[in-house]
SEPA-560052 format. One record per residue (C-alpha): x, y, z. Coordinates in steps of 0.001 Angstrom, whole numbers, plus 500000, padded with zeros to 6 digits. Layout:
residues N
      xx      yy      zz
       X       Y       Z
...
This chain:
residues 378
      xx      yy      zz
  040028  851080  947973
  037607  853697  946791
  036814  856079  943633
  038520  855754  940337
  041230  853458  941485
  039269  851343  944051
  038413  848082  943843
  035169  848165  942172
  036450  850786  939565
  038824  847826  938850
  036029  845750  937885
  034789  848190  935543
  038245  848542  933693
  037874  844648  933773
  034535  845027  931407
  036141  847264  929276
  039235  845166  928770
  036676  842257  928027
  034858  844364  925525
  037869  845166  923529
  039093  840925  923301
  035638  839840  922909
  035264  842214  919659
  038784  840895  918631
  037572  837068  918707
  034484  838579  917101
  036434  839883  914237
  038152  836982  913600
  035503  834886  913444
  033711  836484  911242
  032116  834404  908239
  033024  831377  909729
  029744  829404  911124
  030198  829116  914984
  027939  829506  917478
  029596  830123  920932
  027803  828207  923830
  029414  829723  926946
  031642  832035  927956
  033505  831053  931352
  035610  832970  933345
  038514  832295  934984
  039190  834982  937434
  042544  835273  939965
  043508  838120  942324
  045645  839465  945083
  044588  841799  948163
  042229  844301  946926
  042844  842414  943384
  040914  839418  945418
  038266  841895  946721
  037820  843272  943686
  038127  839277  941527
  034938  838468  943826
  033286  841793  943357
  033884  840698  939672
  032317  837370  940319
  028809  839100  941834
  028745  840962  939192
  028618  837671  936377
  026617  835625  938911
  024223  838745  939138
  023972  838976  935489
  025155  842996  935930
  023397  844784  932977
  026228  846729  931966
  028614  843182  931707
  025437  841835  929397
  025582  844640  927218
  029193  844477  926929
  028967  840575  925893
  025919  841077  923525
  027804  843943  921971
  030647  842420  921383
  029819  839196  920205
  026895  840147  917596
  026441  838826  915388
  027893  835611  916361
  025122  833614  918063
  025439  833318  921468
  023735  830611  923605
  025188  831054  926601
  024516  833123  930073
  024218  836482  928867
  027020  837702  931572
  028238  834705  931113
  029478  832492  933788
  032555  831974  936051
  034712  828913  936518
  037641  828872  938570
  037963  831979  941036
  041539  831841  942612
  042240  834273  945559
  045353  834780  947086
  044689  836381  950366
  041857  838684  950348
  042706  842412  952090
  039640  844442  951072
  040776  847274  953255
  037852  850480  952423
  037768  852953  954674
  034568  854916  954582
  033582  858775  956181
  031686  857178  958962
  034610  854405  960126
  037375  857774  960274
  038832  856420  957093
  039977  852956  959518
  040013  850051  957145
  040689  847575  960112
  036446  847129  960382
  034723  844667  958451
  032342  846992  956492
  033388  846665  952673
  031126  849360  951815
  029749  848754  948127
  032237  845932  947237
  030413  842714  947517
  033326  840092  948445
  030557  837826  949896
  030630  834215  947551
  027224  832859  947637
  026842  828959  945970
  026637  829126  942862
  028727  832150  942525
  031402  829950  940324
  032355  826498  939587
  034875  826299  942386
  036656  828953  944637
  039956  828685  946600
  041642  830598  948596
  045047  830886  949418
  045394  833165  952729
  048989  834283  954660
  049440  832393  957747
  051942  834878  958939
  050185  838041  958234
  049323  840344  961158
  049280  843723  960177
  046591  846245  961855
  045962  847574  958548
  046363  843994  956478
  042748  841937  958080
  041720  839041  956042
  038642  838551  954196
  037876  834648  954970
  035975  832611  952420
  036103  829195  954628
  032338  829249  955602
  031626  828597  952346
  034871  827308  950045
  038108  825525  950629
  040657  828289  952193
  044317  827448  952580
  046483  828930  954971
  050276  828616  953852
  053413  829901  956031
  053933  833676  954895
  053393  837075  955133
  050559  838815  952746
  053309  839280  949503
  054750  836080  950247
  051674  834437  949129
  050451  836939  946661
  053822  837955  945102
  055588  841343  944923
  058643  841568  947091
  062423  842034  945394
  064183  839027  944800
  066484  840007  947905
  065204  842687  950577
  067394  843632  953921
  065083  844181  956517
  065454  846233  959410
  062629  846605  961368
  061415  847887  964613
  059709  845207  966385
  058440  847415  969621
  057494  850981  969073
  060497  853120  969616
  059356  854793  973090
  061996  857956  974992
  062040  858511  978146
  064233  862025  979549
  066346  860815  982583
  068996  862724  984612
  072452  862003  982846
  073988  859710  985082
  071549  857381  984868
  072745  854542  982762
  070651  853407  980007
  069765  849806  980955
  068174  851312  984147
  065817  853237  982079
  062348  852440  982085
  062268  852422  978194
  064992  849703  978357
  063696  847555  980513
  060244  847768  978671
  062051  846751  975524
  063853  844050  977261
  060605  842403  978541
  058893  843122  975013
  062290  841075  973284
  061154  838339  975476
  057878  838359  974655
  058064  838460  970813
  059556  834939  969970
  055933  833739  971588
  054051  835057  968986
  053238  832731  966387
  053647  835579  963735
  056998  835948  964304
  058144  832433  965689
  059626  830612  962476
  061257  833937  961127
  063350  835081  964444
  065804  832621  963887
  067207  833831  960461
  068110  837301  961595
  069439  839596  964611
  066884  840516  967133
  068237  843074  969638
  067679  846281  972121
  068836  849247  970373
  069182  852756  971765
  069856  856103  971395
  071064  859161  973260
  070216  862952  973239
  072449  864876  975443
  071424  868111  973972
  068826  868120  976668
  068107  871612  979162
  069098  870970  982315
  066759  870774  985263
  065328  873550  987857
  068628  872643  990048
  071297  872347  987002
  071311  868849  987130
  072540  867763  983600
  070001  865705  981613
  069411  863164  978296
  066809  861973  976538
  067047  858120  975769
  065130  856093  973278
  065032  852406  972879
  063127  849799  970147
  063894  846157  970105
  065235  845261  966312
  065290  843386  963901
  067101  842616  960809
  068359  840525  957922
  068602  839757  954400
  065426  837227  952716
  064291  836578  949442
  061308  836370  947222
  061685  832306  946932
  058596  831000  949263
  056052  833583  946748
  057443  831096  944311
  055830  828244  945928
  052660  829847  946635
  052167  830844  943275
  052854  827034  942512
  050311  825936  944851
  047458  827981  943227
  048783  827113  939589
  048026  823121  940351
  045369  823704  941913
  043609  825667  939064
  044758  823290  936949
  042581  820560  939227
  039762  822517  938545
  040186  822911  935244
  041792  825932  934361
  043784  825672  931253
  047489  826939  931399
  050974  826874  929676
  053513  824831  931220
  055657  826652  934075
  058681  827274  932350
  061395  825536  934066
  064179  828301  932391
  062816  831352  934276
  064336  832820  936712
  061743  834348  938044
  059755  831041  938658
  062951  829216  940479
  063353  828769  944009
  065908  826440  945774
  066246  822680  945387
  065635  822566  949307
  062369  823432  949009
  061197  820910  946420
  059659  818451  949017
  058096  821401  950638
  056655  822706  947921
  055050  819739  946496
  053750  819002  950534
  051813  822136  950022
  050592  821415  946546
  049300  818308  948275
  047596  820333  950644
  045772  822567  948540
  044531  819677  946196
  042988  818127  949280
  041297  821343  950566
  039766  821554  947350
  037976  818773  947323
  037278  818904  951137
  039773  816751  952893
  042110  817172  955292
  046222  817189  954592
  049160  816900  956922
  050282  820149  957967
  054485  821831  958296
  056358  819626  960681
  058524  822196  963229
  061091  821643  960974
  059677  822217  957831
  058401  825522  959452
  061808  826340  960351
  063160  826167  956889
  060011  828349  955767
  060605  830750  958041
  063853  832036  956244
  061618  832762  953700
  059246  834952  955269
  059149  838304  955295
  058283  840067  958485
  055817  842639  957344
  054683  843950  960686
  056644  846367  962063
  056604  849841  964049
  058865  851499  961251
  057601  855028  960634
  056302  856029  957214
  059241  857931  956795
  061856  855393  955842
  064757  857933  955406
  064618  857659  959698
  064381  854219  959265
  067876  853776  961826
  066764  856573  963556
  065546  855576  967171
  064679  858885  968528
  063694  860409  965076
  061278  857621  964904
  059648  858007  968298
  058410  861013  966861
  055642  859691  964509
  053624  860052  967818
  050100  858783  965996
  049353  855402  965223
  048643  856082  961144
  051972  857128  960433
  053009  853528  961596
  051080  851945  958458
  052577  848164  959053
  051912  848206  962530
  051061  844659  964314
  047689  843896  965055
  046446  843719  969229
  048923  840503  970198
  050427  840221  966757
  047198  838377  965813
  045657  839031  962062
  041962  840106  962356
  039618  837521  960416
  036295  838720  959095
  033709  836306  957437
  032042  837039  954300
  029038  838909  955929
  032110  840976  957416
  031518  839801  961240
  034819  838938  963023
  035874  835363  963147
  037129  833698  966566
């Protein structure tokens, strides 16, 4: 999140970029008698993208001197009456993962200190904000940066790319639910009396409770999975050994459909606030998703009109939830970083630190919530 392709270096390839239309719309204006009263933006991002939309946002409500230059620059010598960094509109955020880790945190982007971004949205800061966060998300690695203090914030079903976008149309997953743990045992012991089975028999019991995982669990194969290592020394008497590992699992086949819906969701609700776009176009298949999810989809367009202009909606039935669920991807996982050990057991018992398991769950399979001033929500 840091140096040249951090999130506030982002913003300042965003000024550029603006300089280069602005003088464009300059040029073909020229000679004509216009004088421009405002210039709005409309601003949308994703993850950092988000962090980096609202460190975007300071910088226009702020009146940044560089982003007035740009504008004055740019636009001369059309007459300009408007704010000289001009102003924003709409700012549409799909779930908001600033994620900087700094020197003093060990590089840990779990904390809530942002450094220099400023992701905080004071009033005034646009027209209207809304924010679209994963209800589903619980990586360690993946804590949100809430907005609902201050602006309407939507949580829909899904994992962090469900709402934002960016999974493959179809993705197998196979996924390590517990981390793989190995235990070395004499070799006549069978493996279900092993202490790292019966841990990952009491953690497969445990998972379906956690509301992270709940709706998705149903759409694949959950199971104990294990390994065995005979090539073990034997002990001080010559009693033959083994080394077993065991990981509960997880795995099936889910598309890109529910991102879809999301991005529907944030498209009429723009559109509410006034944000002027093409018509969806009904033709692409990258925009389709299933017939089945029509009612759903138009229940959570519902909901996000009514959180934008502060009311409540009715939330998922059970059911509804249960149809989502196929739809969700389960980001969280203890796979290593290697993915060529991916159906490895034992191999992957050996990423013995905690950062080489990047998607790791969160304490509980519970996202971490920070507010704007980056304290931790309850």
């Amino acid at each position: 999140g840091n140096n040249d392709t951090g999130v506030i270096a982002k913003t300042d390839r965003a000024v550029v970029q603006l300089r280069r239309i602005l003088t464009e719309v300059t040029g073909a204006l020229q000679g004509k008698d216009i004088t421009i009263a405002r210039l709005q933006f409309d601003v949308f991002g994703f993850s950092r993208g988000a962090a980096a939309a609202r460190h975007f946002a300071n910088r226009v409500f702020e009146q940044d001197p560089v982003l007035v230059r740009t504008i004055a620059t740019a636009l001369h010598p059309i007459e300009y009456q408007g704010k000289p960094a001009g102003e924003v509109q709409f700012l549409g955020l799909f779930d908001t993962v600033t994620a900087v880790g700094g020197i003093l945190d060990g590089l840990d982007p779990h904390d809530g200190n942002n450094l220099a971004v400023k992701i905080g949205l004071p009033p005034g800061v646009a027209k209207q904000v809304f924010h679209l966060t994963a209800m589903h998300e619980c990586r360690y690695n993946f804590c949100l940066n809430s907005v609902k203090e201050q602006w309407p914030e939507l949580s829909l079903p899904g994992a962090h790319a469900d709402i934002g976008g960016g999974y493959n149309p179809q993705e197998e997953e196979y996924l390590f639910l517990s981390r793989p743990a190995v235990e070395t045992v004499l070799a006549d012991v069978p493996t279900e009396a092993t202490g790292v089975y019966q841990k990952a028999v009491q953690q497969a019991d445990t998972l379906p409770h956690y509301a992270a995982l709940a709706p998705m669990l149903p759409s694949g194969v959950m199971k104990i999975e294990t390994n065995t290592d005979e090539r073990v020394s034997p002990d001080h008497l010559g009693n033959a050994k083994k080394r077993v590992a065991a990981a509960v699992t997880f795995q099936r086949i889910v598309s890109n459909d529910w991102s879809k819906v999301a991005l529907r969701v944030m498209y009429e609700v723009a559109k509410e606030a006034g944000v002027v776009f093409d018509a969806i176009d009904s033709d692409n298949i990258k925009l389709i998703y299933p017939t089945h999810l029509n009612q759903i989809c138009e229940k959570a367009i519902k909901q996000g009109k009514a959180f934008l202009s502060g009311l409540e909606a009715p939330s998922f039935t059970s059911e509804e939830l249960n149809t989502i669920g196929k739809y969700i991807h389960c980001s969280a996982n203890w796979n290593a970083v290697d993915y060529h050990l991916k159906n490895n057991i034992s191999s992957a018992v050996s990423s013995s630190e905690t950062f080489s398991f990047v998607n790791r769950p969160d304490e509980n399979w519970t996202r971490t919530v920070y507010d704007m001033a980056g304290e931790p929500q309850k």
